[in-house]
C-alpha positions, -999 to 999 in steps of 0.1 A, spaced: -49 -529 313 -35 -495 328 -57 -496 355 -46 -529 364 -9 -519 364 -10 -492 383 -33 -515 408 -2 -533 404 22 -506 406 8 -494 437 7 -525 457 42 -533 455 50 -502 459 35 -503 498 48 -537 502 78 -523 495 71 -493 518 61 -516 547 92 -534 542 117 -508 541 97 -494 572 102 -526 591 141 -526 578 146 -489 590 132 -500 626 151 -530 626 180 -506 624 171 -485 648 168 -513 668 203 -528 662 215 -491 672 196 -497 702 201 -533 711 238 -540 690 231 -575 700 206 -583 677 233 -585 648 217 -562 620 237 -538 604 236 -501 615 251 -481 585 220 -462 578 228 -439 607 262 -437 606 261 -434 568 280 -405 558 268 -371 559 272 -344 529 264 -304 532 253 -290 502 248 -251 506 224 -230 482 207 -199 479 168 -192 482 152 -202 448 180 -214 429 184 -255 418 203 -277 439 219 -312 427 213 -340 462 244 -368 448 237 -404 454 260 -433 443 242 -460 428 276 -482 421 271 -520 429 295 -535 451 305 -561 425 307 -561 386 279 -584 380 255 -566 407 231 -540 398 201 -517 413 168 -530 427 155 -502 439 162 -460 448 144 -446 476 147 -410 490 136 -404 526 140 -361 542 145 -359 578 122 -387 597 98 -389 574 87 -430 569 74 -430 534 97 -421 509 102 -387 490 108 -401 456 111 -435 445 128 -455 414 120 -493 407 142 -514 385 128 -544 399 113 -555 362 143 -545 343 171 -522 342 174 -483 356 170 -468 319 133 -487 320 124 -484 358 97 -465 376 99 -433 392 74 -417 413 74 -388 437 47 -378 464 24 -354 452 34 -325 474 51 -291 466 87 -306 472 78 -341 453 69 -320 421 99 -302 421 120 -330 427 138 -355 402 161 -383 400 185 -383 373 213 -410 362 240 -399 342 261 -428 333 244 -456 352 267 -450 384 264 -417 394 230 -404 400 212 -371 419 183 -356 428 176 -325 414 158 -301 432 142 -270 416 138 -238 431 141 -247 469 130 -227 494 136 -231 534 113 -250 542 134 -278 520 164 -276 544 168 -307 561 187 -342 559 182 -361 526 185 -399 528 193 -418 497 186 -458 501 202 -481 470 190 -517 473 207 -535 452 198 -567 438 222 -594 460 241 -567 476 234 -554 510 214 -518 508 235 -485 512 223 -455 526 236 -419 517 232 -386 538 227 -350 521 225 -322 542 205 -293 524 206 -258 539 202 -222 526 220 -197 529 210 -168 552 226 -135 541 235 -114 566 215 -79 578 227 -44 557 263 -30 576 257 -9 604 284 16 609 296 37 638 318 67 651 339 69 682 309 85 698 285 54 686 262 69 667 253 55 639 267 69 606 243 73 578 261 98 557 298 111 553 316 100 578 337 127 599 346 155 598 383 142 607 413 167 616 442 162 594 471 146 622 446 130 643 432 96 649 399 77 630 378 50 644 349 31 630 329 3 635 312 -23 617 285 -39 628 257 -71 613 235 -92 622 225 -128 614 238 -150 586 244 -183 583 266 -198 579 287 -170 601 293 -140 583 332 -121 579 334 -86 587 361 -67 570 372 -32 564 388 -20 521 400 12 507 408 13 467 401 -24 467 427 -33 489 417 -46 527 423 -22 555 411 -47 583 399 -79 583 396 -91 623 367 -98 636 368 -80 674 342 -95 692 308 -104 695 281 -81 713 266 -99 745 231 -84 742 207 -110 725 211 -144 715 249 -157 708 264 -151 676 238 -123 668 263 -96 658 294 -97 639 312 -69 643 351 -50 629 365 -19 649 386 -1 626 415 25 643 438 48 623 463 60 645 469 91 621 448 108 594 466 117 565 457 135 535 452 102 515 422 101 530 405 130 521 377 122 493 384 86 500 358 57 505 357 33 531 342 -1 524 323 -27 551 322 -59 540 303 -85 554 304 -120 536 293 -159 539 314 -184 522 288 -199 498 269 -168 489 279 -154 454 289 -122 464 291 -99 495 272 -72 510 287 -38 510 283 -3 529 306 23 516 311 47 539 328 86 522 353 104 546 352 135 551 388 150 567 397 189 573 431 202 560 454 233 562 466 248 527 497 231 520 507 248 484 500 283 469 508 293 434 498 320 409 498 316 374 496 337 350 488 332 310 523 348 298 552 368 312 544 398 306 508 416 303 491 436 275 478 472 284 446 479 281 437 443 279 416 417 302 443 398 325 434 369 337 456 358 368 447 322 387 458 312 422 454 279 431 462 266 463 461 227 473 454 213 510 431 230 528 396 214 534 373 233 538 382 253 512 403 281 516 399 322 518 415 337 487 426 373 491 443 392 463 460 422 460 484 447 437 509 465 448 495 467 484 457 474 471 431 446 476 415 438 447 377 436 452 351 408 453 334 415 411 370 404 398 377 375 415 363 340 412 363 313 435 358 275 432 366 240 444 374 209 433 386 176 458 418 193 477 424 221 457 409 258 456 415 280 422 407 315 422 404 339 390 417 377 386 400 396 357 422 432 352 422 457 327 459 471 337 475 502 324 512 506 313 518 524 348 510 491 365 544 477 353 568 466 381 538 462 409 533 432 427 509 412 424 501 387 460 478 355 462 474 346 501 457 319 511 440 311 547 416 285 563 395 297 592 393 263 607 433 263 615 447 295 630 477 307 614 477 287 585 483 315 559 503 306 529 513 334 501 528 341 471 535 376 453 547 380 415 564 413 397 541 424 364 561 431 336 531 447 319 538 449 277 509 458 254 509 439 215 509 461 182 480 479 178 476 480 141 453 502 114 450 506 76 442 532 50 449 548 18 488 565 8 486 603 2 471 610 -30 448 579 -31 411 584 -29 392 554 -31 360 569 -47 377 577 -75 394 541 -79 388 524 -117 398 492 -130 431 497 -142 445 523 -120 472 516 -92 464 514 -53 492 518 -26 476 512 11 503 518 43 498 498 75 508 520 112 511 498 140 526 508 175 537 485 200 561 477 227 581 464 218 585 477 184 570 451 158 587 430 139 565 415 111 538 431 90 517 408 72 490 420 42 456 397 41 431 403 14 398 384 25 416 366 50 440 353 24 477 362 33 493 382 4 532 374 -8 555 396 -26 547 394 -63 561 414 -93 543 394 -121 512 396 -105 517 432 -95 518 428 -54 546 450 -41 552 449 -5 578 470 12 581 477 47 547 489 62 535 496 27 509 473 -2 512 484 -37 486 473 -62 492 474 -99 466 477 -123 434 469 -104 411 439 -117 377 432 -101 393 404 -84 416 431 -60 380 445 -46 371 436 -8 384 439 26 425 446 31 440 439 65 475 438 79 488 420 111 518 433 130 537 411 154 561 419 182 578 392 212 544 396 230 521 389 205 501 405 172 474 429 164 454 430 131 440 460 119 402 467 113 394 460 73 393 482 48 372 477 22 387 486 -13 356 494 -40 363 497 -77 339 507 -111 341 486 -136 330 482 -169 302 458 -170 312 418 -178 286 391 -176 267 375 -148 282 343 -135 260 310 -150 247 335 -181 277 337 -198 269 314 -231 234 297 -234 216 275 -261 179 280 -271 157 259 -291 133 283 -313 112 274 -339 105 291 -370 80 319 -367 85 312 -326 91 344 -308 120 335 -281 131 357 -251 168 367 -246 176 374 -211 209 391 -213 222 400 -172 254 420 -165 275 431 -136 291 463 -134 298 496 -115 280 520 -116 248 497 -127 227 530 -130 241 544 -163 248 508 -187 235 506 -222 227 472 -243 233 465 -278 228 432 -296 251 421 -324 242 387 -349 265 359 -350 295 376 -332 298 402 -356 312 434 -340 297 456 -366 262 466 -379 248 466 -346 209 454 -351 185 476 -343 167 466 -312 128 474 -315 117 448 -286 149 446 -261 140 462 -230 162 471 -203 155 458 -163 161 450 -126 179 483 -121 195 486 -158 217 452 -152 193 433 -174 181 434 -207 155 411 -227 151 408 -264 123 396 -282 137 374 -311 116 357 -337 135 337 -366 115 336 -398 144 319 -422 168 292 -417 194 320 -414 181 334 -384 194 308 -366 228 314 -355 245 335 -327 235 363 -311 257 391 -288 249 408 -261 270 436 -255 269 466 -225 287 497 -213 286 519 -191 310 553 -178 339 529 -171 339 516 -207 325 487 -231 317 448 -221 353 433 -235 336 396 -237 300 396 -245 273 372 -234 265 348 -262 233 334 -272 231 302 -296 197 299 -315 192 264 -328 162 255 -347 137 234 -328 124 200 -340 92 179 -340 85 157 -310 95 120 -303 65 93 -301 57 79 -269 67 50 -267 60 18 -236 18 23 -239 -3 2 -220 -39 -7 -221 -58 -17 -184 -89 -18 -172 -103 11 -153 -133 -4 -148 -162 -30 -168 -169 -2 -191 -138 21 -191 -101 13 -206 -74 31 -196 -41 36 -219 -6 53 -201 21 61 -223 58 75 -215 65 110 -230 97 109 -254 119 137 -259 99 175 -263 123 189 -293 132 216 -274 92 231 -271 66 222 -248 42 195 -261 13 181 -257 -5 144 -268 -34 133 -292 -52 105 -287 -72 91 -321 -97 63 -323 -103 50 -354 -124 15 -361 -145 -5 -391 -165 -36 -389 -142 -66 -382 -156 -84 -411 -141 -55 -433 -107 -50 -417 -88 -77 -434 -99 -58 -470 -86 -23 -456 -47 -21 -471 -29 4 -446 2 28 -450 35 26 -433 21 47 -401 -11 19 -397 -33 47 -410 -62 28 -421 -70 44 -455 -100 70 -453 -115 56 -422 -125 85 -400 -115 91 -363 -145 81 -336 -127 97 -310 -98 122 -302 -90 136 -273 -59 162 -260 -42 157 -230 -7 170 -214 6 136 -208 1 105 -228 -29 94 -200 -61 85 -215 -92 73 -206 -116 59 -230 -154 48 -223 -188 38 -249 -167 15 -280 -184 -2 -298 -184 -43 -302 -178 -56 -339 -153 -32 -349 -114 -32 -348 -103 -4 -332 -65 18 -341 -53 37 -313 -32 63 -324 -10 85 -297 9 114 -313 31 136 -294 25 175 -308 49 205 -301 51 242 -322 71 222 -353 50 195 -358 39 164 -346 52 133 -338 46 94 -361 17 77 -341 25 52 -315 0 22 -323 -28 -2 -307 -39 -22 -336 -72 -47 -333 -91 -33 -304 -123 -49 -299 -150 -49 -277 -162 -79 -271 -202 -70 -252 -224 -53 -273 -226 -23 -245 -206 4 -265 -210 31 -282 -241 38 -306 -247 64 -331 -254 90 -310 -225 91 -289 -201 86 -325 -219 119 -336 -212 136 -305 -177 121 -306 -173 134 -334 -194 169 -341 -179 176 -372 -177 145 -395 -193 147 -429 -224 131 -442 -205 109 -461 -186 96 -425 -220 95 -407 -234 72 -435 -202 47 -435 -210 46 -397 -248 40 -398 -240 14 -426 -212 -4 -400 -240 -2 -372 -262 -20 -392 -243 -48 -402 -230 -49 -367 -267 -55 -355 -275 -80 -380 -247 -100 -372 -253 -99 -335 -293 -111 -346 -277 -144 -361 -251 -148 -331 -283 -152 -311 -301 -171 -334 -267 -196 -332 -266 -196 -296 -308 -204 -287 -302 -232 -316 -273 -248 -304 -284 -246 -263 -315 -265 -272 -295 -292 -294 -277 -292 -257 -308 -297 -232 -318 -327 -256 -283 -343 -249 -281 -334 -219 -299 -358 -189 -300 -329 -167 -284 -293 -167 -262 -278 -148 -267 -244 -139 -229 -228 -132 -225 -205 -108 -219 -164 -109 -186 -155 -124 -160 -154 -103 -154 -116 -118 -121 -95 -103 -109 -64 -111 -83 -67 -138 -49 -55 -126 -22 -36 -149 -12 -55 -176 15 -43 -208 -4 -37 -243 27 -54 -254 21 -87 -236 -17 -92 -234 -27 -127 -225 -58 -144 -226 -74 -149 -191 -101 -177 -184 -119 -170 -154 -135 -197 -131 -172 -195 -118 -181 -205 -82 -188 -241 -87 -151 -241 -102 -158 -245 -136 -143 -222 -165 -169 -195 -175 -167 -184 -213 -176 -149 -208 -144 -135 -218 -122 -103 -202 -118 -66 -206 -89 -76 -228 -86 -112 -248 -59 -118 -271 -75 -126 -309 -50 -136 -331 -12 -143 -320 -4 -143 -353 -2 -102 -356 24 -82 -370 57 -86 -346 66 -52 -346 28 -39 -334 7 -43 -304 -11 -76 -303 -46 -75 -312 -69 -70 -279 -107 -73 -274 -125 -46 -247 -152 -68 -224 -178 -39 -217 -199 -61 -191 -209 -45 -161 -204 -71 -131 
């Protein structure tokens, strides 16, 4: 049925070709021969230029109206240049435009072509990515239905940009740089020159955005007409606007997007207009580095700088020289001397290029020098002998010119005021101290000021003995000992002179009966001392003093020591059971609180036969009457590995936390089972445990027998009831391996069952590492867990 439409398809279609071919050359006929009486609109139909740029989409418009209302579209054929057989094609012949035909020739341009309607009236053909070999005249034919046909013209052409600006001096060559030089006062010409470009390119001349010139002069004779395009630009008059300036050729067709631009920098030459010196204040310090700077504006290139005081030309190693656009700045680095006062100081400035263009400018130096300032001790003071307590009085001499007229004191860069209370006394040039703390030692400095400016003296450094007081952060410290525990009592001072200072030790805060101090031992340079302290009775604990002196005098607050006895550890608590592997299980607990003492944790394992365990009575800690431990094991942190248990026995795990005052209650994991008979035998329990009694290895050997005879009638169970099995059973069905996975983490406190799933999808009975036995346990324990020792 398709094949026979499109047979279809394609026949009317070149009936329809063959007719509109006969119809095109009956018009050109009636343009021929008018008296034939056949219309001859298609070639006076009305033509349409649609401009567009190399590769982007172009829109061809067609109007598809009907002449009357109840009209409407037959057909849509699109013809470029003289070709006979249309471009594109859209029959509505069977129905409307939304359900008509369209086909396009199978060249580049028909595959890039298509005709779109947007509201049943206006229509276009949309043309992607044209290039220029689509230029050319589009013919759009609408046959309508009992309407004559219309024919519309489009006119497609690129756009061809124009060549890069050429540009040109007065001489003509051809500028490919800066532009120039031009003489300030004199005349600029330019010219711009392109080629090409359709439609015909504008030439025009900017500066700063604005348009200098925007005639085109004429067109150059050589080659084909309307080659070149070119813009002579004149100025009449350079000025100095148009130093560091930038010209602009433009050169511009209407429809392209933007123009094409040559910038073009001048460069002009220019005598020094301006000359100035400045200099950083009035009047200049003795002694000091000057720094002078002459800048002169208006001279391109730049201009010769030439200093010189009081008829003396400076030399070359002080002066400076740079430029910047228009301008020229020179730097003057002097050291002058107070004699220098009153000379003057010139700045001339010359260009080479213009003869006679010197301008100059000379300044009187009023040369002043700022207070030069120092520090020391009154008569009488001596600062090695200085104590805490005594009295300091320090004078500040400053000389300056002017004479200064503000002294300020600074004592570590903090500025000092006049206090009574606090025992600051200035006067004058003069800082008096009164009764000297520690805080008074470090550096003293004062500042004198004049109208030129300030000087600040060099530091001097104040140093004090004191009597020794304690070390910052040791001041009063708590310490958790144990009865019977030897603790260490670091006791660190400060004081000067640290080489002569004594310890003594005084119990709770007592300033008498000084204790006698066999283990205290005196360190890093005499400014520490470390007593060995070991509490035997419940009043040992308490406070302890240290106090120290040394030639200044006696510790007035002493560093304190609080002894507080030292308590058994917390239990862990969160513990969780995993597997580590088919044989291993792995228990983590977190730590609790130490007691003040390092600790350490115990692990015990103890079991009896499951068919025992409901007969056992337990205490209040779980302990499980006289039943022995099967395993312990010491580790730093509650982490535990355990390997080799045996199946038929409930297991107790007990975790204890241990420190120097004790241990901690047990954190439990009651009803631990193992649920393969791959554990531990009789051998390994001895080795677990190498010193259990006779009576302890009989109970086990007993449990491991009743263990194995209870395993002998499981199997004796299991062969009876598979065979009951194969005799119901029309045929067996062998499952598949077990789908075995690594267990991941899982809390002791919520253990769930798990049922894994063999490889034919059915549930496999051979249980987990861990499988939940009775849910019905104790709500404040662990729940009862089973141990799956099965290698897989």
């Amino acid at each position: 049925m398709r094949c026979t439409s499109r047979h279809v398809f394609l026949t009317s279609f070149l009936i329809l070709v063959a007719r509109a071919r006969r119809a095109d050359a009956a018009i050109e006929d009636s343009v021929q021969f008018p008296n034939k009486g056949s219309t001859t609109y298609a070639l006076t139909a009305p033509l349409r230029l649609v401009w567009a740029n190399e590769g982007e989409d172009v829109v061809l418009p067609c109007d598809i109206t009907p002449p009357t209302p109840t009209d409407s579209v037959n057909m849509v054929l699109w013809f470029k240049d003289t070709a006979g057989i249309p471009l594109y094609s859209v029959d509505a012949r069977t129905g409307d435009l939304a359900s008509a035909v369209h086909w396009a020739v199978s060249d580049d341009l028909g595959k890039r072509t298509y005709f779109q309607i947007a509201d049943g009236h206006r229509a276009k053909l949309k043309v992607r990515k044209v290039t220029y070999d689509d230029q050319g005249i589009f013919r759009c034919r609408v046959d309508f239905v009992n309407s004559p046909t219309r024919n519309f013209r489009v006119n497609l052409t690129l756009v061809e940009q124009p060549s890069e600006p050429v540009i040109y001096d007065a001489q003509g060559r051809e500028v490919k740089g800066v532009a120039g030089p031009f003489l300030e006062g004199y005349n600029l010409a330019l010219t711009c020159q392109v080629s090409g470009g359709r439609p015909k390119p504008t030439v025009t001349w900017w500066k700063d955005g604005k348009i200098l010139d925007g005639v085109v002069d004429s067109v150059v004779s050589d080659g084909p007409p309307n080659k070149f395009t070119v813009n002579h630009l004149f100025v009449d008059k350079v000025t100095r606007s148009l130093r560091g300036t930038k010209l602009e050729c433009r050169a511009w067709s209407p429809p392209m997007s933007a123009p094409i631009v040559r910038q073009v920098p001048l460069d002009v030459y220019l005598k020094p207009a301006i000359v100035k010196i400045i200099l950083g204040q009035d009047r200049i310090h003795a002694g000091r580095p000057f720094a002078a700077r002459c800048e002169t504006w208006g001279s391109s290139p730049a201009a010769r700088i030439v200093w010189t005081l009081g008829g003396r030309t400076i030399g070359e190693p002080n002066v400076s020289t740079t430029q910047r656009s228009n301008s020229t700045v020179s730097k003057l680095a002097l050291a002058l001397r107070r004699d220098d006062d009153g000379k003057e100081l010139t700045c001339r400035a010359e260009n080479p290029r213009f003869p006679g263009g010197v301008l100059e400018q000379t300044k009187v130096l009023n040369v002043a020098y700022a207070p030069v300032v120092s520090v020391g001790l009154a008569a009488g003071y001596v600062s090695d002998t200085l104590r805490e307590g005594d009295d300091l009085k320090l004078v500040c001499n400053a000389e300056s010119n002017p004479p200064s007229t503000e002294i300020l004191w600074y004592h570590k860069n903090d500025r000092l005021e006049h206090d009574v209370a606090g025992g600051t006394l200035i006067a004058s040039n003069t800082l008096t101290l009164r009764v000297l703390t520690l805080s008074h030692a470090g550096e003293y400095s004062c500042e004198a000021s004049n109208s030129v400016g300030e000087g600040r003296s060099p530091p001097i450094f104040v140093r004090m003995k004191y009597a020794p007081r304690c070390r910052i952060g040791y001041e009063r410290r708590e310490v958790t000992v144990g009865r019977g525990e030897t603790a260490s009592l670091r006791c660190e001072v400060d004081a000067v002179p640290y080489d002569a200072v004594r310890f003594s030790w005084t119990y709770n805060g007592t300033r008498g009966d000084v204790l006698p101090m066999p283990n205290s031992s005196t360190r890093n340079n005499g400014l520490v001392s470390v007593l060995e302290y070991t509490p035997t009775v419940d009043t040992d604990f308490g406070t302890l003093a240290c106090w120290a002196s040394n030639l200044v005098g006696r510790q007035r607050t002493p560093c304190v020591f609080d002894l507080l006895p030292g308590k058994p550890p917390q239990p862990p608590f969160d513990c969780s059971l995993r597997n580590e592997s088919t044989t291993a299980l792995r228990l983590n607990c977190v730590p609790g609180a130490d007691g003040g003492s390092p600790q350490h944790f115990l692990l015990e394992v103890r079991g009896i036969p499951r068919t025992f365990a409901v007969h056992v009575p337990q205490s209040d800690q779980g302990t499980l009457g006289e039943v022995p431990a099967v395993y312990q094991e010491r580790n730093r942190m509650p982490n535990f590995e355990l390997r080799g248990l045996e199946p038929g026995y409930d297991y107790t795990l007990y975790v204890y936390a241990v420190n120097g005052r004790g241990r901690s209650e047990p954190a439990l994991l009651k009803h631990v089972t193992v649920a393969e008979p791959n554990g531990l035998f009789l051998d390994d329990l001895k080795e677990a445990l190498p010193n259990a009694s006779s009576e302890n290895a009989i109970v086990l050997i007993a449990l491991t027998g009743t263990a194995a005879v209870a395993l002998i009638l499981i199997g004796i169970g299991v062969i009876i009831g598979l065979a009951i099995c194969r005799r119901r059973t029309p045929s067996s069905v062998r499952d598949g391996p077990d789908d075995f996975t690594t267990p991941t983490y899982v809390s002791a406190q919520r253990i769930e069952p798990r049922i894994r799933y063999s490889a034919d999808g059915g549930r496999s009975r051979q249980p987990s590492l861990y499988i939940e036995e009775s849910r019905n346990a104790e709500p404040d324990l662990l729940q009862r867990s089973s141990t799956s020792t099965n290698g897989n």
